[in-house]
C-alpha positions as CSV (number, residue, x, y, z in Angstrom):
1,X,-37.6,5.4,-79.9
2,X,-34.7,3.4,-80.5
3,X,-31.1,5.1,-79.9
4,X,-27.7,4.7,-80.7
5,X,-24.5,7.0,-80.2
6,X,-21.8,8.9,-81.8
7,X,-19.2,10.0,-79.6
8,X,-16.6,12.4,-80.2
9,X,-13.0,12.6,-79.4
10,X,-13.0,14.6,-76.0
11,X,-10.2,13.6,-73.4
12,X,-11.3,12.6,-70.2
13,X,-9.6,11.1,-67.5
14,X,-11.0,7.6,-66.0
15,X,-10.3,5.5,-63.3
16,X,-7.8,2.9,-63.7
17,X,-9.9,0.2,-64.9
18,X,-10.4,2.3,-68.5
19,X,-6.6,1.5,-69.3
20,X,-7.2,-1.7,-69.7
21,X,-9.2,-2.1,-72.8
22,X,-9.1,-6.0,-74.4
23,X,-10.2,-6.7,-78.1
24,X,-11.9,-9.4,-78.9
25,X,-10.0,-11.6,-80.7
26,X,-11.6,-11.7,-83.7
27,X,-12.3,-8.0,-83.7
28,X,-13.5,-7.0,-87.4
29,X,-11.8,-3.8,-89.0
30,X,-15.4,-2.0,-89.3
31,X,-18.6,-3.1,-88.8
32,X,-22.1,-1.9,-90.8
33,X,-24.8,-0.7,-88.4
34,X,-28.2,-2.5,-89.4
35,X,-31.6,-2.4,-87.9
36,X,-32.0,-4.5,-84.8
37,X,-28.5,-3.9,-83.6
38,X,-27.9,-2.4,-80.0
39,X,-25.1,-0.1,-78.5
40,X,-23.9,-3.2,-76.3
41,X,-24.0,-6.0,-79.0
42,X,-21.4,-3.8,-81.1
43,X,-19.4,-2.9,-78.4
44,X,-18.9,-6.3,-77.9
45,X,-18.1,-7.3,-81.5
46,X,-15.0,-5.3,-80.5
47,X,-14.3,-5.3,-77.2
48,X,-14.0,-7.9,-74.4
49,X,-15.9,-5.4,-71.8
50,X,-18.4,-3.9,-73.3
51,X,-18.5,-1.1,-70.6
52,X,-15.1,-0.1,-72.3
53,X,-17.1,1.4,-74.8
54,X,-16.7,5.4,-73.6
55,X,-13.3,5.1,-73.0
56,X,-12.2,4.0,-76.4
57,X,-14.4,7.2,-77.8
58,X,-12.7,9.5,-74.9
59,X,-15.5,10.1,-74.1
60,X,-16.7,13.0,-71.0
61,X,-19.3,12.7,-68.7
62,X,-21.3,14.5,-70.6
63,X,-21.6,13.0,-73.6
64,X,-21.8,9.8,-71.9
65,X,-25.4,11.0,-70.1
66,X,-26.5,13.0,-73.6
67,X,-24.4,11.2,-76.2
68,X,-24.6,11.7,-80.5
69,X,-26.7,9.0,-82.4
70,X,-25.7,6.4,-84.2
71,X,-28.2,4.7,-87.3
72,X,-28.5,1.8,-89.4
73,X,-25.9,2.7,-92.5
74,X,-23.7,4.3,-90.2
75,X,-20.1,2.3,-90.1
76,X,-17.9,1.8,-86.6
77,X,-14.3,1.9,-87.8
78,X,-11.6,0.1,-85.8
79,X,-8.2,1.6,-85.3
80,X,-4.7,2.6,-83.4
81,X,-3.2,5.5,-82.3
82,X,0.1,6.5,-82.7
83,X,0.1,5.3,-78.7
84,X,-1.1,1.7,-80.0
85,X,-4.2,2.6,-77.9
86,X,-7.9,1.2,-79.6
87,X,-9.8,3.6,-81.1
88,X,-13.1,3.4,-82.6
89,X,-14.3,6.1,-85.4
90,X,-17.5,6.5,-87.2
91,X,-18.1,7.3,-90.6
92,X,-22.1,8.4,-90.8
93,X,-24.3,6.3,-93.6
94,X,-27.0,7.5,-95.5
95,X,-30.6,8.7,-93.6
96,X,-33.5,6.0,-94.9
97,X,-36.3,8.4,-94.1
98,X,-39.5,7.6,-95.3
99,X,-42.0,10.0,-96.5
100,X,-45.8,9.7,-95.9
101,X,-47.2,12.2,-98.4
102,X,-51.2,13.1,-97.7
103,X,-53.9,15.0,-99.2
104,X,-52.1,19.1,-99.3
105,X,-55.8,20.1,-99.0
106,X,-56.8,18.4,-95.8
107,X,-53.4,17.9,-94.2
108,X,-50.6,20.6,-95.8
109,X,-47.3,19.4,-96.3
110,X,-46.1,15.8,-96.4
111,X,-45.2,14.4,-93.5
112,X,-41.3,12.7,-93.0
113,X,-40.9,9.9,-90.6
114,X,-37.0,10.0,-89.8
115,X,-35.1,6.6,-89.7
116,X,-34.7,5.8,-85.7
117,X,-31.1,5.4,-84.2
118,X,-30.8,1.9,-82.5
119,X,-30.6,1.4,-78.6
120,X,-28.0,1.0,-75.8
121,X,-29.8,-2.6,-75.0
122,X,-33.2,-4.4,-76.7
123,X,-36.1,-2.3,-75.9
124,X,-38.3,-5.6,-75.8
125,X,-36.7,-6.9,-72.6
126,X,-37.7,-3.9,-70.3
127,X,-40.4,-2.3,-72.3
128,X,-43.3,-3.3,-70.2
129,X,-41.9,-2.6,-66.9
130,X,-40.9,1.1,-68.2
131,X,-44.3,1.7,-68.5
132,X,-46.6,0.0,-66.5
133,X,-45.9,-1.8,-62.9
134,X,-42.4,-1.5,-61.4
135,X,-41.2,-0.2,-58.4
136,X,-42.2,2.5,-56.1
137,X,-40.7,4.4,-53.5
138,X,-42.8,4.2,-49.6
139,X,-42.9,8.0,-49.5
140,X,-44.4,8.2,-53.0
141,X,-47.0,5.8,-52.7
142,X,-48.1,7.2,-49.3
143,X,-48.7,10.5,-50.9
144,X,-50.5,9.1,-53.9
145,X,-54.2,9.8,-55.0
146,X,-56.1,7.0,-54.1
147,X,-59.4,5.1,-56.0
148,X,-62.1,6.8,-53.6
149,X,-64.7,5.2,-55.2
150,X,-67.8,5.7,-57.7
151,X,-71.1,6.9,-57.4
152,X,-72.8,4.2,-57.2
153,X,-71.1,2.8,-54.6
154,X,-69.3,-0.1,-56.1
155,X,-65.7,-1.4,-54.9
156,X,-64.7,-2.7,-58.4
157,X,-64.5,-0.8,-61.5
158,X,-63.7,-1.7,-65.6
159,X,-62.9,0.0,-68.8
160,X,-64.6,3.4,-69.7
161,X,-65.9,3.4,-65.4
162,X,-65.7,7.1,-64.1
163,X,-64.1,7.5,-60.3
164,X,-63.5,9.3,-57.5
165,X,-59.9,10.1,-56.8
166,X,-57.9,11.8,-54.1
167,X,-56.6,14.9,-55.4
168,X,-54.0,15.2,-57.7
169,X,-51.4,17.4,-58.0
170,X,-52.7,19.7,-60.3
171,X,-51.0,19.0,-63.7
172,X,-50.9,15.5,-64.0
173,X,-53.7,14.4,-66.0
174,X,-52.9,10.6,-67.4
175,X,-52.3,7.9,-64.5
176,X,-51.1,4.6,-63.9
177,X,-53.3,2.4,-61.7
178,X,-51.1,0.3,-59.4
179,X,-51.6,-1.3,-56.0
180,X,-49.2,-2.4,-53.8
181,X,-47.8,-5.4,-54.4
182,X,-44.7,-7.5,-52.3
183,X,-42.3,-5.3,-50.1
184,X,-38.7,-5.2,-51.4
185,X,-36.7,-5.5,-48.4
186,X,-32.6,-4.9,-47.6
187,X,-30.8,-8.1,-47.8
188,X,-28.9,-7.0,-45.0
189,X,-31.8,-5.8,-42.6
190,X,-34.7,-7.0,-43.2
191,X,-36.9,-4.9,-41.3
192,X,-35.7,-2.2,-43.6
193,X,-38.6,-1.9,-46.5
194,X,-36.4,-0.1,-49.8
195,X,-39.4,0.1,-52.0
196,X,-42.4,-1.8,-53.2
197,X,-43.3,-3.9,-56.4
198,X,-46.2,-2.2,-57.9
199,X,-48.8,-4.3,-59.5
200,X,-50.1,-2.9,-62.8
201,X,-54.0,-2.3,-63.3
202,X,-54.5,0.0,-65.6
203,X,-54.8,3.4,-66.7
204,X,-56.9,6.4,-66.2
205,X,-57.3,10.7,-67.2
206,X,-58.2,13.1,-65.3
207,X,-61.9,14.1,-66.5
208,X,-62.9,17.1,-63.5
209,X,-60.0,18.3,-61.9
210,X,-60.7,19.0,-57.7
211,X,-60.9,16.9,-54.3
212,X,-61.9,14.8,-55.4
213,X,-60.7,14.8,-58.4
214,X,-62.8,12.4,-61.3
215,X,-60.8,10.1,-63.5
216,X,-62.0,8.1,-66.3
217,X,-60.6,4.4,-66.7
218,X,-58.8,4.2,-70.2
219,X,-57.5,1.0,-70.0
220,X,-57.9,-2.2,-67.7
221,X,-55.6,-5.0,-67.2
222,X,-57.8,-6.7,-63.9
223,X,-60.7,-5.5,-62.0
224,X,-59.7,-2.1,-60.6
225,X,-60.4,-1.6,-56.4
226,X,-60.7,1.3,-54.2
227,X,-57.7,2.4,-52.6
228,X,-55.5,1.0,-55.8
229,X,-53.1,4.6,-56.3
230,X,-52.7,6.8,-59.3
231,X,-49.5,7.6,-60.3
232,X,-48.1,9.9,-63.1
233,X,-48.2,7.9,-66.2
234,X,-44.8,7.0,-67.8
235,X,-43.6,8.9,-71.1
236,X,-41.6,7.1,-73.4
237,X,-38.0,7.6,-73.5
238,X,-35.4,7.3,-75.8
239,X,-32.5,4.6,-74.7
240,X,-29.7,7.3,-74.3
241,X,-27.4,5.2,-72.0
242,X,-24.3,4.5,-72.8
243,X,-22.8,1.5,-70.8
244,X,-19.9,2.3,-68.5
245,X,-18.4,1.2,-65.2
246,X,-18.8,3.1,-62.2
247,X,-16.1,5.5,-61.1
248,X,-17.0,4.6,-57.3
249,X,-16.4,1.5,-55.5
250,X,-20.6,0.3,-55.7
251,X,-21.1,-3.0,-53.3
252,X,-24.8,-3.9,-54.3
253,X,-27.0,-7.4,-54.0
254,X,-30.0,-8.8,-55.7
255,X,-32.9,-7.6,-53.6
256,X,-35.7,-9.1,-55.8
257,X,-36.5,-10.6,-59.0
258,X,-39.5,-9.2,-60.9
259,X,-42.2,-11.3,-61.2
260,X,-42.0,-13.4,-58.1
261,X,-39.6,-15.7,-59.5
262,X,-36.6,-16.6,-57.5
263,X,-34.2,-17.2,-60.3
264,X,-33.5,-14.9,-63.3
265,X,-31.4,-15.6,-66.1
266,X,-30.2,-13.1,-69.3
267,X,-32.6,-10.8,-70.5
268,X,-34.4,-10.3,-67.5
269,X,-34.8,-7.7,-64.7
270,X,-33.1,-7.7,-61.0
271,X,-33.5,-5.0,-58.3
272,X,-30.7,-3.9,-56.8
273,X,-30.7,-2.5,-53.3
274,X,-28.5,0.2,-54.3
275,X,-30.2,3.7,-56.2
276,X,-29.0,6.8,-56.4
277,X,-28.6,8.4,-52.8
278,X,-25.8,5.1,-53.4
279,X,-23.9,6.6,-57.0
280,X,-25.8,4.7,-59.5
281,X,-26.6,5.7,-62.4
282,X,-28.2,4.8,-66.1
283,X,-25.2,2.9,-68.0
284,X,-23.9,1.5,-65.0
285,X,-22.7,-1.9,-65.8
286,X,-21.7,-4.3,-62.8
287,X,-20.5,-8.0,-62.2
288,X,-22.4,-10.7,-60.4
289,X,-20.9,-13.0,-58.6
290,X,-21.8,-15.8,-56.4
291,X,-20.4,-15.7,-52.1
292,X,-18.1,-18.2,-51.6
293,X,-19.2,-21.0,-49.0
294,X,-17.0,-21.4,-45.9
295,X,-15.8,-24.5,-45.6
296,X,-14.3,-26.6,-43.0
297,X,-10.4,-27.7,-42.8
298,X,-9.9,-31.5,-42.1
299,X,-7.1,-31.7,-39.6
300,X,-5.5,-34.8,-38.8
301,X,-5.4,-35.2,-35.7
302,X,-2.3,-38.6,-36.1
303,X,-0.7,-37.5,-38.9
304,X,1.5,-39.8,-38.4
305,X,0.3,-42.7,-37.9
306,X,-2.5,-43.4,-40.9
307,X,-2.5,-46.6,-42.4
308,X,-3.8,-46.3,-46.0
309,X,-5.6,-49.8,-46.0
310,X,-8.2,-48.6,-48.3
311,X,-8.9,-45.5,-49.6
312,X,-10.5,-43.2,-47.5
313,X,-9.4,-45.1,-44.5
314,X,-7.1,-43.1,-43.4
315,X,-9.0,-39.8,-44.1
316,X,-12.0,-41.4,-42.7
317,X,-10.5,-43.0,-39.2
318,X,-7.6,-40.7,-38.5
319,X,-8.9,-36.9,-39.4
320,X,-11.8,-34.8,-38.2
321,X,-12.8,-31.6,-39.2
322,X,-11.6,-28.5,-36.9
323,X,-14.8,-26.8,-37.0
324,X,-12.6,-24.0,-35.4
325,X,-10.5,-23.5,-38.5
326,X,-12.2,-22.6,-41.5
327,X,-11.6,-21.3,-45.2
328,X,-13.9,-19.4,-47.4
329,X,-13.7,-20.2,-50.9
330,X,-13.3,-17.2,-53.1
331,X,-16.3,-15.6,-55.6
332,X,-17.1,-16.2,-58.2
333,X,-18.5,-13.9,-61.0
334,X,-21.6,-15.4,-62.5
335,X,-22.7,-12.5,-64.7
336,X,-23.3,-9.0,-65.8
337,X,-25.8,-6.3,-65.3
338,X,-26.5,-2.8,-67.2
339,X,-28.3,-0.7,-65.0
340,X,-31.0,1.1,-66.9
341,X,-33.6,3.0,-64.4
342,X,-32.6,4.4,-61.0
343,X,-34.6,5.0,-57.7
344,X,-33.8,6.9,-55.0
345,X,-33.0,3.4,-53.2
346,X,-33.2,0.6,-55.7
347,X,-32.4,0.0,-59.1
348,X,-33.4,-1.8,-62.0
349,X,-30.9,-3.9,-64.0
350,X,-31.2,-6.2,-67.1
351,X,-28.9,-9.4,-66.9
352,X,-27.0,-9.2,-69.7
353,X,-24.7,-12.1,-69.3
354,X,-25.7,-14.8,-67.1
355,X,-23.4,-18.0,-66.6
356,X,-25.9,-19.8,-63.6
357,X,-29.3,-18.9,-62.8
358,X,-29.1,-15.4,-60.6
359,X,-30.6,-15.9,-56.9
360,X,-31.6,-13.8,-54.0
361,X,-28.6,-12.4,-52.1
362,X,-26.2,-12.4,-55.1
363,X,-23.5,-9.3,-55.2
364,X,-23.2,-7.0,-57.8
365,X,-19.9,-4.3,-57.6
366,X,-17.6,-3.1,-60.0
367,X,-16.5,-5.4,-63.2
């Protein structure tokens, strides 16, 4: 479902970076909400920093994590206080809900399809890693129902194959099939494994509960093995995040880029090595930046005695670099990120503002 937000007029206090709210500077008085439209691109119709976006609401820190929707029709008003602090009001649209009307005999009343609000970022850019591979956690994989195998004692299995499972927890019934794909490791210690990318399969039910347990295979992306794992099968979620800055100092690099590529641009996934035992959170919105290099600092070693007779001479005959004395050039921010699903150790974040090509290594911390 897609989702948007109205949020209500609650004071809250922030940290000190929600004082500083920057319109854009061609800011429109209001804007019409229309289909296709996400929490983020309007915010930043009106604001500089999009992550801005709760504080000009006032919003708390619950209605951030369970805000109001927002739909097509609706209309984002821009204003003042008597303060001269932004504000942003709503005034709500009309509901385009559709009816589907079908036989009273056979089927009772008609049936209304409500219009759907609109999300927090596009659905299309993380849709498929919501609900098939992704990451997974060591612990969670290690305790994991495994393919056993099949009857007749084959190692691969297809579409519509029936096999032996290790035993499930008991109400789980719908799977993911995933094997174990590339270890993410911390940047910082590599020997230090934060989770694994899982490698999509397929899908499978539970058709005879027990230990083993029977599954059937519903759907198959490649040729299923033993020992790939079952893991509870993703529900789809609405997009309830509203994009905010963290209210804690967060110091996070890019651990790994999904897909085995080593560059990612906008609209794609990183993993951060930071989850939630580290304070993030859905919404979170962080910088990217680039190290500086250190570099060295040419000394010359006769300053006063260089003869200029062509350029570079002197540089070149008269000063060495003092390997000993060195300057590191400052960071520089390369991007943005919107945190949108949390692990216990990693996180996944869509780049949604890239001005280079994101590597291995880069930081992510507060905008």
């Amino acid at each position: 479902m897609r989702t948007f937000f109205l949020m209500t007029a609650l004071s809250l206090t922030f940290p000190a970076w929600a004082d500083q709210v920057r319109l854009q500077d061609n800011a429109p008085e209001q804007h019409v909400v229309v289909k296709g439209d996400t929490l983020w691109d309007i915010s930043a119709t009106f604001l500089k920093d999009p992550w801005q976006w709760p504080n000009v609401w006032k919003l708390n820190r619950d209605e951030i994590k369970n805000p109001h929707l927002i739909y097509p029709g609706d209309v984002v008003h821009l204003s003042r206080d008597a303060d001269g602090n932004i504000r942003l009001s709503l005034k709500k649209g009309p509901r385009l809900n559709t009816t589907v009307k079908l036989s009273p005999r056979a089927y009772g009343e008609p049936i209304i399809i409500k219009e759907a609000g609109i999300p927090s970022i596009p659905e299309k850019a993380i849709a498929p890693l919501l609900s098939r591979g992704g990451v997974g956690d060591p612990s969670d994989l290690e305790n994991a129902p495994r393919i056993l195998g099949s009857s007749d004692a084959r190692v691969m299995f297809g579409l519509y194959d029936r096999v032996y499972a290790g035993k499930g927890d008991g109400e789980t019934v719908d799977w993911r099939i995933v094997r174990l794909g590339q270890p993410i490791k911390n940047p910082d210690d590599q020997k230090e494994v934060l989770a694994y990318e899982l490698v999509y399969a397929g899908e499978a039910t539970t058709v005879q509960p027990g230990d083993p347990q029977m599954v059937r295979i519903t759907r198959s992306e490649q040729e299923i093995l033993e020992r790939d794992r079952l893991l509870p099968a993703w529900k789809a979620e609405p997009m309830h995040y509203v994009p905010h800055a963290p209210e804690k100092p967060i110091a996070a690099r890019v651990a790994a880029t999904l897909g085995g590529t080593v560059h990612a641009g906008a609209w794609t996934t990183v993993v951060l090595d930071k989850g939630m035992r580290d304070g993030l959170e859905q919404g979170h919105v962080l910088a990217l930046f680039r190290a500086g290099r250190s570099v060295a600092d040419p000394k010359c070693v006769r300053a006063n005695k260089i003869a200029f007779l062509a350029g570079g001479d002197g540089h070149a005959s008269d000063c060495v670099p003092d390997k000993s004395d060195k300057s590191a050039l400052p960071d520089t921010r390369i991007g943005l990120v919107f945190v949108y699903r949390v692990f216990n150790k990693v996180a996944y974040a869509l780049v949604m503002k890239s001005e280079e090509q994101i590597t291995l290594g880069d930081r992510a911390r507060n905008p």
